[in-house]
N, C-alpha and C positions, 0 to 999 in steps of 0.2 A: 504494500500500500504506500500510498506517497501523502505528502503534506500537502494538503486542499490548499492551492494557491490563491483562489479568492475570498475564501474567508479570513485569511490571513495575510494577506495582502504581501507575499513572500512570490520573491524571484529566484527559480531553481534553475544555476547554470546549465547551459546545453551537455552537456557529459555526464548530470547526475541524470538524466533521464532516461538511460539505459539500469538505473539501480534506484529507484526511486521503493523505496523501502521504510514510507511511514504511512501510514493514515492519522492526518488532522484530526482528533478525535473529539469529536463534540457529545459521545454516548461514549461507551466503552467505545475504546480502539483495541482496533484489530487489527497487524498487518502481515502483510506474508509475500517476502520476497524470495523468488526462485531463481538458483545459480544457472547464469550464461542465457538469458535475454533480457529486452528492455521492457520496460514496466509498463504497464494500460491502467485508467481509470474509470470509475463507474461509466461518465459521460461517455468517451470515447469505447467502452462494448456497448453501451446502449442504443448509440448511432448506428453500430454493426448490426442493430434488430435485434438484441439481447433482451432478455426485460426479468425483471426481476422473481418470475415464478424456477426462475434455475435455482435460484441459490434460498429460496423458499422454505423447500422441502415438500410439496404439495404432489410429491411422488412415492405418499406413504408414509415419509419421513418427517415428519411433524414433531415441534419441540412439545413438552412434555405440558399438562393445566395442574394452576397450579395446588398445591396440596395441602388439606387441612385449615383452609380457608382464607390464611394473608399471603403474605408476602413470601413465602417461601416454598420452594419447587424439585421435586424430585429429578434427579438428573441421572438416576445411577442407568438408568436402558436406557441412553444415551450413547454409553460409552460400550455399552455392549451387543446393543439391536443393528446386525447387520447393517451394511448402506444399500438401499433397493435400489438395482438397476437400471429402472428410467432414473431416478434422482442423480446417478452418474451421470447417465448420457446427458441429461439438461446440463450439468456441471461442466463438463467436459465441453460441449457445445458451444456451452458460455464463454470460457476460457478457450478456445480456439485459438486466438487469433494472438492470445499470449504462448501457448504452448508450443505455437507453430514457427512462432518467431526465433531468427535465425543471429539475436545480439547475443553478446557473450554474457550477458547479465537477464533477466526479466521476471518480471512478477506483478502483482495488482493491487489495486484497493479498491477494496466495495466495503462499504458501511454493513450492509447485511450481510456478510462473511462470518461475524461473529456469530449470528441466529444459526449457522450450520458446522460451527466449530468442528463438532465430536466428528463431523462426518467429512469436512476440510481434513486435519487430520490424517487420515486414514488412507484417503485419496493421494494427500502428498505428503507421506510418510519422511521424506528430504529435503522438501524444502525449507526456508529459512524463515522459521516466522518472528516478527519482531511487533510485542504486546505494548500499544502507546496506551499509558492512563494518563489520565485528565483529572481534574478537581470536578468532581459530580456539580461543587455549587457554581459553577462554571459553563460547565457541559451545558443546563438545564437553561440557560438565559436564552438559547437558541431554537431552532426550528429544528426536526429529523425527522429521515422517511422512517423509523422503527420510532416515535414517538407514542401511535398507540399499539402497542405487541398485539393486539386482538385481530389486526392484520394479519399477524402471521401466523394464528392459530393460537396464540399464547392467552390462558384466563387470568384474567387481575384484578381483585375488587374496583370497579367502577368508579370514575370522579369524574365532577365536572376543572379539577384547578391542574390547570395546563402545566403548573412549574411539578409538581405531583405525578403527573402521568409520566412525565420525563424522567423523576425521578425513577420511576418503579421502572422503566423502560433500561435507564441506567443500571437500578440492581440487577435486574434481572440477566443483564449481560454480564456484568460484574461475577455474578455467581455461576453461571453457565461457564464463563471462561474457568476458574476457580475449581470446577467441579469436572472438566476435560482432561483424561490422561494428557499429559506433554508429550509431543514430539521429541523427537533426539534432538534436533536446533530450535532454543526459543530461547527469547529475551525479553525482558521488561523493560521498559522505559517508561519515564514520568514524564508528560509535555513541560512541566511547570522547569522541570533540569534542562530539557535540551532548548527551549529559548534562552534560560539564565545564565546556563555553562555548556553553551554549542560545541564549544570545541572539545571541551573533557569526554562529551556526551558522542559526539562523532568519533574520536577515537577510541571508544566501547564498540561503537558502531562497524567502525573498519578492522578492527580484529576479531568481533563477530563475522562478521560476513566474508572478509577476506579478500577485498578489493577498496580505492579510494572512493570516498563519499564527495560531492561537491557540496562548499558553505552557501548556506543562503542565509535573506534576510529575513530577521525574525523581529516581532512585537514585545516587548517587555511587557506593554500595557495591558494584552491579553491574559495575563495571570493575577488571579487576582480580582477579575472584571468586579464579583458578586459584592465585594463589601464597599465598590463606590458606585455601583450601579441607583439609578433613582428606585428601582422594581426590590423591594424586600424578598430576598432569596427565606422563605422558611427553615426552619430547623429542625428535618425529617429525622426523628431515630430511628428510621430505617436501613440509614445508610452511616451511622455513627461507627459500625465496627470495619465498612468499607474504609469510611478514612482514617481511623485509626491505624490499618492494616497498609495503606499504601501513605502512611507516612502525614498526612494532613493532618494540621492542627482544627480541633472540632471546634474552634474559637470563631 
C-alpha cells in the first residue's frame, strides 16, 4: 500500500513508485508490498473495472457478526475456514494487473484489504506486509468507504453519531488485524513516527524490505489533528486498550 497522496498533500518521488509500501491510514492501515514490481492503488484497479466485491468476501467468505452483543467479535474461523475458490479468483483478478507487472518491486493499497486479512495472508504467504497505525482519535475526523462495516457483512450495535460508527469500524479492524496468524514478513508502523522521524522510520523500512525507499513530504500538523480540531473527538472506552496497546496517551 502507498501513502494517499491527496489526503496528505505528500509528493512521492518518481522511483518510490515502483515500492510504494504504505497505506495512508485513516481506519486501520493495512499494507502489503510485494518483492520485484511496482505498486497500484485502489483508484488506479478500479479504473481497470475492478470494484470492490473482490476483496469483499461475498464469495462465501464473509467476516464473522458480531458476538454476544457489543463490540467484540469472534475471529478464531477466520484463520482457519479454508479460502473458497471464487473468492481467489475475484482476488486474483483484482490484482492482475499488479501480479503481472514486470518492475523489480510491486505491490498495492486498498483500504478494504484489511476486511480480508486472514485470507490476504494465505494467498500471499511472501509477500511483505507493512501494518500502518494511526491514532483512532484521528482516523475518525474523516470520511471511509468501510465506515459503516454493515456493508461488508459485519453486525455492530447500531448508531446514529458518525465519529462512533468510525470508531467501531476502526476496532473492528484493529482487532481482526490483532487476531490474524502473521505472515513470515510483517511490520508495524505508527503514522504519528514516520511523519515525526521519516528518516529513522525509513531506515526500518529499507532493511525490512531490502531495497531504497524515496523521502517524501510529510504534514507535522496531521498528528495530533483531534485535540485542536473545532469537532469534540468523544472519549470511546472502546478503544482505551487499542491505544494503550499501540502506544497512545488516553489523554
Amino acid at each position: 500500500m502507498s501513502v494517499r497522496q491527496r489526503r496528505t498533500h505528500q509528493r512521492v518521488p518518481h522511483h518510490d513508485h515502483r515500492s510504494r509500501s504504505f497505506r495512508y491510514a485513516c481506519h486501520i492501515p493495512h499494507a502489503v508490498c510485494q518483492r520485484r514490481v511496482h505498486g497500484q492503488n485502489d483508484q488506479s484497479l478500479r479504473r481497470q473495472g475492478a470494484t470492490r466485491e473482490h476483496v469483499r468476501g461475498r464469495a462465501g467468505v464473509r467476516p464473522p457478526c458480531a458476538v454476544q452483543g457489543g463490540l467484540e467479535w469472534d475471529f478464531e474461523a477466520l484463520n482457519r475456514r479454508p479460502v473458497e475458490a471464487e473468492y481467489e479468483a475475484l482476488v486474483r483478478e483484482y490484482l492482475q494487473d499488479v501480479t503481472a507487472a514486470k518492475s523489480e518491486h510491486k505491490g498495492w493499497k486498498l483500504p478494504e484489504t484489511t476486511l480480508s486479512l486472514p485470507w490476504i495472508t494465505r494467498l500471499f504467504p511472501e509477500a511483505y506486509y507493512i501494518y500502518l497505525v494511526r491514532d483512532p482519535r484521528d482516523s475518525i475526523l474523516g470520511g471511509h468507504t468501510t465506515d459503516d462495516l454493515t456493508k461488508f457483512g459485519v453486525q455492530y450495535p447500531e448508531t446514529e453519531d458518525t465519529l462512533k460508527r468510525r470508531a467501531i469500524s476502526w476496532k473492528y479492524q484493529y482487532d481482526l488485524v490483532a487476531a490474524t496468524a502473521k505472515p513470515r514478513h510483517w511490520m508495524t508502523l505508527r503514522f504519528e513516527d514516520f511523519v515525526l522521524h521519516q528518516e529513522r522510520e525509513l531506515e526500518r523500512l529499507e532493511a525490512f524490505l531490502g531495497f531504497p525507499l524515496g523521502r517524501i513530504i510529510v504534514r507535522p500538523d496531521a498528528v495530533g489533528r483531534w485535540q485542536r480540531t473545532e469537532e469534540r473527538v468523544p472519549d470511546f472506552d472502546f478503544l482505551h486498550a487499542a491505544l494503550q496497546e499501540s502506544g497512545y496517551d488516553e489523554g
